[in-house]
C-alpha positions as a printed Julia matrix, in Angstrom:
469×3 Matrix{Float64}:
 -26.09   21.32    2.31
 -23.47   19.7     0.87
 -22.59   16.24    0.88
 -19.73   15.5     3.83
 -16.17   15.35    3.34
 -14.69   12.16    4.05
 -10.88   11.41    5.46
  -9.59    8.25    6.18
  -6.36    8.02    8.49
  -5.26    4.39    8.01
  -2.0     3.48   10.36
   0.24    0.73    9.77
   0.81   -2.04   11.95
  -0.7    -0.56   15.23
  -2.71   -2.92   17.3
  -6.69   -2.47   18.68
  -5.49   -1.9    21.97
  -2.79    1.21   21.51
  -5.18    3.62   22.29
  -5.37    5.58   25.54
  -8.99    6.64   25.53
 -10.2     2.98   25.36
  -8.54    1.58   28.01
  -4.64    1.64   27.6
  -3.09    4.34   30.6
   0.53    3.57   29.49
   0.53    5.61   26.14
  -0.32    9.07   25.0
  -2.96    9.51   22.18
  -4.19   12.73   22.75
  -5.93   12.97   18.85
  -6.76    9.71   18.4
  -8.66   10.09   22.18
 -10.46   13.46   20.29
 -11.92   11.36   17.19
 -12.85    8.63   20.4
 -14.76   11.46   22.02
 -16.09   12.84   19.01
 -17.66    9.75   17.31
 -18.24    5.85   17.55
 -15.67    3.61   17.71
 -15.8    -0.55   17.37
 -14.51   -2.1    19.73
 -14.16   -5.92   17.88
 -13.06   -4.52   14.47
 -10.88   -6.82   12.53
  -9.17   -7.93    9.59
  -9.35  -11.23    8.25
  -5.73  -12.01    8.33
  -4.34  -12.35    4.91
  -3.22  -14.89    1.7
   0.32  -13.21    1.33
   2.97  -12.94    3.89
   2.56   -8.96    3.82
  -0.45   -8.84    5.59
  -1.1    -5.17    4.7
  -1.33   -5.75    1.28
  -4.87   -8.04    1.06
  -6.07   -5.57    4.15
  -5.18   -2.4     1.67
  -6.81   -3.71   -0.93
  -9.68   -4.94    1.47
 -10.6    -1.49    2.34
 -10.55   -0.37   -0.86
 -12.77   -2.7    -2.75
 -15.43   -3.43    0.3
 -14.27   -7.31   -0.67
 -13.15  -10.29    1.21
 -10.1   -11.64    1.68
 -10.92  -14.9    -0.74
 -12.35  -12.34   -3.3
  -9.37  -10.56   -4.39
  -7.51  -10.19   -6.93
  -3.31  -12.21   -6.18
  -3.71  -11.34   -2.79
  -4.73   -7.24   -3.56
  -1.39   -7.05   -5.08
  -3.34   -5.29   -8.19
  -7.08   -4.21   -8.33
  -9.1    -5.45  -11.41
 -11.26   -3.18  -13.21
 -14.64   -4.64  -12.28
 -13.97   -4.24   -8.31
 -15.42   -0.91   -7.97
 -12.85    0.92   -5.83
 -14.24    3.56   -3.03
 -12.09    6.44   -4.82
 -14.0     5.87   -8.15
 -17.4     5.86   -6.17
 -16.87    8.91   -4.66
 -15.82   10.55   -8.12
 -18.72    9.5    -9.33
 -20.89   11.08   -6.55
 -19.18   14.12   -7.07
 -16.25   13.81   -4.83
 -12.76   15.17   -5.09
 -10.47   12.65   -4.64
  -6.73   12.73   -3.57
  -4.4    10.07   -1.87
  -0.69    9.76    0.1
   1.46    7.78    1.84
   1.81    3.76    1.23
  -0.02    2.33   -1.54
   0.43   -1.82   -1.9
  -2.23   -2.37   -4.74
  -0.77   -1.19   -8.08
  -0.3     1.98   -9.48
  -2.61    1.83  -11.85
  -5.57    1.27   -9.24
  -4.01    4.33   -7.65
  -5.05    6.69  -10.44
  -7.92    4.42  -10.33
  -9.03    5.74   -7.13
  -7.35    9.32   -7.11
  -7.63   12.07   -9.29
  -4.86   13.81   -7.25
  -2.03   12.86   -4.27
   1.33   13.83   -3.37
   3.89   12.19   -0.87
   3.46    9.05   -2.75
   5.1     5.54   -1.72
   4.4     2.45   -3.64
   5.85   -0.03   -1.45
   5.7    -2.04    1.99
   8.36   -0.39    4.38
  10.77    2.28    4.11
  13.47    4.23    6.39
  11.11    6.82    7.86
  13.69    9.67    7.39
  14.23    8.84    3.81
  10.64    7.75    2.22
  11.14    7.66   -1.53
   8.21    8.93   -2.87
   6.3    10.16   -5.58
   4.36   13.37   -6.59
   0.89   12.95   -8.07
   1.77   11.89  -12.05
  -1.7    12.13  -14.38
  -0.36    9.59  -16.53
  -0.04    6.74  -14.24
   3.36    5.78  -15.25
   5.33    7.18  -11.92
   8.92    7.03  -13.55
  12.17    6.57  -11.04
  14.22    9.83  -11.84
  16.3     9.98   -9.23
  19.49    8.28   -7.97
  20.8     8.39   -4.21
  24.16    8.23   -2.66
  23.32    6.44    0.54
  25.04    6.15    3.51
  28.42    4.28    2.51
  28.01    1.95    5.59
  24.65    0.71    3.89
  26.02    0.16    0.72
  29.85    0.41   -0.02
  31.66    3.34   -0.69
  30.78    5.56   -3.59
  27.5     2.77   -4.88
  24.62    4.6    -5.88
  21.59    3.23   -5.19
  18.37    3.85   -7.05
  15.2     4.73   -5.51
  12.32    3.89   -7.11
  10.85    8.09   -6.66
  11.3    11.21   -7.72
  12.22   12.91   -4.38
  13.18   12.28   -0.61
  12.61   14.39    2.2
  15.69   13.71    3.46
  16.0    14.32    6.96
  11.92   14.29    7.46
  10.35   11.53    9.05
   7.55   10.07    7.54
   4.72   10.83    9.44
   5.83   14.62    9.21
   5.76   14.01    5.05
   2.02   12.93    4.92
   0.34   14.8     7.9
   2.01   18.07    6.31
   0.7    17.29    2.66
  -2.68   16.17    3.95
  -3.14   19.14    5.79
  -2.0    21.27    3.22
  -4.61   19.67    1.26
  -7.29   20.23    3.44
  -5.99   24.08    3.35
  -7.38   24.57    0.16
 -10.3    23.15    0.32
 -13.02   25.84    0.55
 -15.82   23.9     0.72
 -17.72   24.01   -2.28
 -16.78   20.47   -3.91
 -16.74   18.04   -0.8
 -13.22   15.88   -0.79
 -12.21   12.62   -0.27
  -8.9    12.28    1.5
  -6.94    9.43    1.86
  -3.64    9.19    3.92
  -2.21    5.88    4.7
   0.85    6.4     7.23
   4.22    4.59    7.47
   4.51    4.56   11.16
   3.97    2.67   13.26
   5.59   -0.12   10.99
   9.32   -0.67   11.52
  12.1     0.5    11.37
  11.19    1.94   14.52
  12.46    5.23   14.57
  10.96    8.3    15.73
  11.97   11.87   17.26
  13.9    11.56   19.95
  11.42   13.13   22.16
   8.94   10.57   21.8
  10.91    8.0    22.81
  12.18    9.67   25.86
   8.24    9.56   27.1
   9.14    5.38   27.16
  11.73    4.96   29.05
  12.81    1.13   28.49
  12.68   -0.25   31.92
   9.48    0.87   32.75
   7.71   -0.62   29.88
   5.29   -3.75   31.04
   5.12   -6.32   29.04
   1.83   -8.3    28.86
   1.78  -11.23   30.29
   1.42  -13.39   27.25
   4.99  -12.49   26.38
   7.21  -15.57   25.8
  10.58  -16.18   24.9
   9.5   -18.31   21.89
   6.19  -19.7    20.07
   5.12  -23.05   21.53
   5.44  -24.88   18.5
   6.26  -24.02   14.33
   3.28  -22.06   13.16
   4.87  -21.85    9.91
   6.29  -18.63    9.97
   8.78  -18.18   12.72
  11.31  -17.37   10.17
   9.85  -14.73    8.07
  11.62  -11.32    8.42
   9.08  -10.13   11.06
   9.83  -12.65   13.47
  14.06  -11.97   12.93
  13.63   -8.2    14.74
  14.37   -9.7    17.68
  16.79  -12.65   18.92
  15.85  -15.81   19.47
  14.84  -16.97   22.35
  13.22  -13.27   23.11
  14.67  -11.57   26.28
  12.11   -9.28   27.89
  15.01   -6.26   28.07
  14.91   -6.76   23.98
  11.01   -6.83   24.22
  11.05   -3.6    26.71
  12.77   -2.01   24.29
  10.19   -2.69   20.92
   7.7    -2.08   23.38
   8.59    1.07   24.05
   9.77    2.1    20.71
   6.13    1.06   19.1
   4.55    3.01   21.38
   6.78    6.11   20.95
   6.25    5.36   17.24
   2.4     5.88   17.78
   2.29    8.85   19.92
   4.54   10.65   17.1
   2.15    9.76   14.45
  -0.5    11.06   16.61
   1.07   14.02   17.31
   1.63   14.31   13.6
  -2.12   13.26   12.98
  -3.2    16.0    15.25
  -1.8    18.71   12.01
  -4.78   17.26    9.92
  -7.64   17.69   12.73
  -6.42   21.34   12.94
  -6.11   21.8     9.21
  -9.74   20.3     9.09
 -10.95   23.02   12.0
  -9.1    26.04   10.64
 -10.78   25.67    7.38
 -14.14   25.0     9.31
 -14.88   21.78    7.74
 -15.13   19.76   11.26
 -18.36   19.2    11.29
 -18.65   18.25    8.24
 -16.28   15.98    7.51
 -16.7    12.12    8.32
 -13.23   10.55    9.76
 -12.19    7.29    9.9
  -9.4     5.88   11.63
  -8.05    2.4    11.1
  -5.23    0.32   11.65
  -4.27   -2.05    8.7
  -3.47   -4.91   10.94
  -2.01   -5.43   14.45
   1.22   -6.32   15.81
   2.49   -9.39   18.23
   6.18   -7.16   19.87
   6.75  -10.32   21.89
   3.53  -11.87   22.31
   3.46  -15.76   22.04
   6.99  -15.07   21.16
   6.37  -13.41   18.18
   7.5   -10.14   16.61
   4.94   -9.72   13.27
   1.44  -10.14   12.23
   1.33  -13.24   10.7
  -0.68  -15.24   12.53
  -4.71  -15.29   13.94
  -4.43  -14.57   17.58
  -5.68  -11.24   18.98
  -2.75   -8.88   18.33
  -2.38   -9.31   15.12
  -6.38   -9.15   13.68
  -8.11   -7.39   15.99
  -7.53   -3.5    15.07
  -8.6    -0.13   16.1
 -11.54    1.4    13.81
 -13.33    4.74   14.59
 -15.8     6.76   13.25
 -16.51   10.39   13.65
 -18.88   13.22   12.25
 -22.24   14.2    11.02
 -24.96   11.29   11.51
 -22.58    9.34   13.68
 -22.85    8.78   17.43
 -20.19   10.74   20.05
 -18.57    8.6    22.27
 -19.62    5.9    21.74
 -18.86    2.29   21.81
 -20.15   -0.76   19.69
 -19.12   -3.91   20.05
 -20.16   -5.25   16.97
 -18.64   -8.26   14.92
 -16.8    -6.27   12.32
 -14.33   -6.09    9.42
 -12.11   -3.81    7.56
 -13.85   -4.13    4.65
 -17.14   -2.93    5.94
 -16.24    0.11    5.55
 -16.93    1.07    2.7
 -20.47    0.1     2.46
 -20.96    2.19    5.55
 -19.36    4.85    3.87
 -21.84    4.89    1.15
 -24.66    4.38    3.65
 -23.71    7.58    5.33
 -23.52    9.3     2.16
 -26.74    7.94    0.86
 -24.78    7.14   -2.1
 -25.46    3.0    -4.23
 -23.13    0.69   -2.82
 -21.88   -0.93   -5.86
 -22.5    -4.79   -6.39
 -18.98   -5.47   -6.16
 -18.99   -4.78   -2.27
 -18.82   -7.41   -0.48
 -18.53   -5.84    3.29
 -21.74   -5.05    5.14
 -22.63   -0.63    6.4
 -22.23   -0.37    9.97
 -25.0     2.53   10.06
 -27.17    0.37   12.28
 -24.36   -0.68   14.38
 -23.95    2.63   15.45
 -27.35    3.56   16.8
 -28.67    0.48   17.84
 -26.37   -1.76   20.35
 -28.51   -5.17   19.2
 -27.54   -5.0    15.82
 -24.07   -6.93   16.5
 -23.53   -7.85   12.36
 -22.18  -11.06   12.58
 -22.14  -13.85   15.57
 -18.57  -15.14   14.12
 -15.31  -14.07   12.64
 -13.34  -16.07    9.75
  -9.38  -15.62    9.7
  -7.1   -17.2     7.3
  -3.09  -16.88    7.09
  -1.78  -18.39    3.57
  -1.55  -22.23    3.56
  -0.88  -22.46    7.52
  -3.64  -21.37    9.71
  -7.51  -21.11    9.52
  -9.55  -19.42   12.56
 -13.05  -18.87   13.92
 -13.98  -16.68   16.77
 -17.14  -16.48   18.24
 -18.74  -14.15   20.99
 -16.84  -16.2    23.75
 -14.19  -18.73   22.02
 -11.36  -18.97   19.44
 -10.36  -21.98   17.5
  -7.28  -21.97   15.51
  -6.08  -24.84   13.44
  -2.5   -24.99   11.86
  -1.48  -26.87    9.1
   2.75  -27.12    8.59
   4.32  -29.14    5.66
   4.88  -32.3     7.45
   4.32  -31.31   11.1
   1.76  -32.83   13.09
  -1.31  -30.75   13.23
  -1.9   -28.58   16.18
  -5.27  -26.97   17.25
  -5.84  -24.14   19.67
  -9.31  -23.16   21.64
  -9.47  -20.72   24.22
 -11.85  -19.14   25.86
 -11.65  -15.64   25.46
 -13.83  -14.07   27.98
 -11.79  -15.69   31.07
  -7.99  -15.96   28.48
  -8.22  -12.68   26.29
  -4.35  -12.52   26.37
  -5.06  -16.35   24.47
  -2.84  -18.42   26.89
  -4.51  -21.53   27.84
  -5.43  -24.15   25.44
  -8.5   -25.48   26.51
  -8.61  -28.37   23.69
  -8.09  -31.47   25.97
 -11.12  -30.68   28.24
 -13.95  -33.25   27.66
 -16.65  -30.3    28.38
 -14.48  -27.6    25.64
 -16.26  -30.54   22.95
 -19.41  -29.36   22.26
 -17.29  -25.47   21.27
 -15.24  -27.42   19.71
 -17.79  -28.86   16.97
 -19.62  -25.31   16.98
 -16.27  -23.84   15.61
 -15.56  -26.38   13.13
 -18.68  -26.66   11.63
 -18.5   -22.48   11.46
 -15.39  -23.04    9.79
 -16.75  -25.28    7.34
 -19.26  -22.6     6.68
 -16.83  -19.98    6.14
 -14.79  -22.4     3.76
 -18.06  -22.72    1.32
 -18.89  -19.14    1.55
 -15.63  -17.3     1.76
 -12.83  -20.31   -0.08
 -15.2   -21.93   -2.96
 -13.09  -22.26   -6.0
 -10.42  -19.84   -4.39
  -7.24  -21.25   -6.52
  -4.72  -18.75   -5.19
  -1.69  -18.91   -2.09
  -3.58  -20.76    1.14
  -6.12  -22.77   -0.92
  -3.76  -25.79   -0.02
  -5.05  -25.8     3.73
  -8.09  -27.61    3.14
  -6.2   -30.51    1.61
  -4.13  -31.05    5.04
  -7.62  -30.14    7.21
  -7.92  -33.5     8.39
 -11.51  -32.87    9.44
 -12.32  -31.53    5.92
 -15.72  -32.73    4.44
């Protein structure tokens, strides 16, 4: 038989818990809840946060390369040759290959990795309706051919801007763009040369926007905020001025909050309804069962929590993402709750496959993780954010220190089994000590294995750590 297809869905920006099939009753996922039923999904995946303010970039490149965050080349802004990307390991095995949608890593590592695409967008955000994108170009140089008249509001009257593309759907949202070319894809696949297909979506990643039918499912009012919702951050974690954190209005109102609530989660059903194209492409063609899907999120989201808007920072909502497997040799309905990251998963793919991981992969195969509860891969989790903020979270307890220019140093610790919305700081507490010194030494671990001679954006952290040895 042949070897199994293999799609990866990769959203952007949508947090672990935005799923209704693992525990969230106030949105509608009705094909991300079929991959849930139909395979294993981990339950404490993560990312490690990131060296660059766009956090999607390091987690893009992450994924890609099976490497860790330290371990990257400027912050996955470009992919050296001698990191082994998963498209050219596939190609190797035999493997079609073909990408779309948002690409953050260089186009040259694009061609890299893909010996076809279409609906291409090198970039980090775009107006969903207007996505200037690229068709597949053999010869890597992706030329801007085309200048738009926007919307004279936007610009002034009669200035044309160039788009760096060679078309626009205008008029067609973004999500509609990639599921349609993925699934036309997938249409023309006959089976005889198994695929790799990579689609990285837009959505949910502001500007919000989204049929209008969607967002009627949300009605504002109704939305509940969670309960670690405040009108601003307790104290400068660096980046409270960042463009993420100026969506809303300072100090945050909960009507505003309501409101990006409600339009996030309208954001995700449409991309799931959207999504929902390729998983009938994929059955129509009869290539279900074998086809291995994953589903990931590239990093989560705060919308309000700790009175923040973005992703820039180590508490829950913004590392901890949604990650699901599903097909042949992997577990249906299942749960793990294993200690993961992004960037295992491309060593699991190639354990699935039975193909050599190649030395350059750092990330560990989740294969075991699957079928045997026990196997829990790691007992802690390292995040970093730039030069500001260093993390460790264990099975029961999250430290996170911050650095700031010339602010005094602040230091979180909660306890996340009894706090998992990470709203008490249990620092002061003569018996919180003894966690206290676990974490740090773990975090001196993590510095030696992960940060050693790491030269790039955030190696400055250490030099403010006043508990560095």
């Amino acid at each position: 038989m042949a070897k199994p297809n293999v799609l990866v869905i990769f959203t952007d920006d949508q947090r672990f818990d935005t799923i209704r099939s693992l525990g969230n009753d106030s949105i509608h996922t009705p094909n991300i809840d079929r991959l849930v039923a139909r395979g294993t999904t981990f339950t404490q995946a993560h990312i490690s946060c990131g060296t660059h303010g766009a956090i999607c970039m390091p987690s893009r490149a992450m994924l890609h390369t099976g490497r860790s965050l330290f371990h990257l080349h400027d912050s996955g802004s470009s992919i050296p040759s001698d990191h082994t990307m998963l498209g050219e390991t596939l190609r190797d095995a035999g493997y079609r290959t073909w990408g779309a949608g948002k690409w953050h890593n260089g186009r040259e590592a694009f061609n890299r990795s893909f010996d076809d695409g279409d609906e291409i967008y090198f970039g980090g955000m775009a107006d969903h309706w207007n996505v200037p994108a690229y068709h597949y170009d053999p010869s890597g140089n992706y030329d801007s051919r085309l200048a738009y008249i926007p919307n004279p509001t936007e610009f002034g009257n009669n200035n044309i801007a160039w788009r760096d593309c060679d078309h626009i759907h205008a008029g067609c949202h973004s999500s509609e763009v990639l599921c349609q070319a993925a699934s036309e894809y997938i249409k023309k696949q006959d089976g005889s040369q198994p695929f790799f297909a990579y689609v990285a979506l837009l959505a949910p990643h502001d500007p919000r926007t989204m049929p209008q039918e969607f967002l009627d499912m949300y009605p504002f009012e109704a939305q509940q905020l969670p309960p670690n919702c405040l009108g601003a951050h307790p104290f400068d974690n660096g980046s409270l001025h960042i463009r993420d954190e100026l969506l809303a209005a300072f100090p945050r109102a909960p009507e505003e909050l309501r409101r990006h609530n409600a339009e996030y989660y309208a954001m995700i059903t449409h991309l799931d309804h959207e999504m929902g194209k390729i998983l009938d492409a994929l059955e129509a063609q009869d290539l279900t069962d074998n086809t291995i899907i994953v589903f990931a999120g590239d990093n989560g989201l705060a919308v309000g929590q700790h009175g923040l808007m973005g992703k820039q920072n180590c508490y829950e909502h913004s590392v901890h993402v949604p990650l699901v497997f599903a097909g042949p040799g992997i577990p249906e309905n299942h749960r793990s709750s294993a200690y993961v990251y992004l960037f295992d998963i491309y060593a699991t793919l190639c354990d699935l496959l039975d193909i050599p991981t190649p030395a350059s992969v750092e990330g560990s195969s989740l294969v075991g993780a699957m079928q045997d509860e026990s196997q829990q891969i790691r007992d802690y989790l390292y995040f970093a954010y730039i030069t500001t903020q260093r993390a460790v979270k264990s099975r029961t307890h999250k430290l996170i220190e911050y650095r700031v220019r010339d602010r005094e140093p602040q230091t979180q610790l909660f306890d996340l089994r009894d706090d998992p919305w990470e709203q008490r700081n249990l620092l002061a507490l003569p018996q919180m000590q003894s966690i206290l010194e676990e974490l740090r030494e773990q975090m001196h671990v993590y510095r030696a294995s992960w940060e050693a001679g790491f030269t790039g954006r955030g190696s400055t952290f250490w030099e403010k750590y006043a508990f560095a040895s």
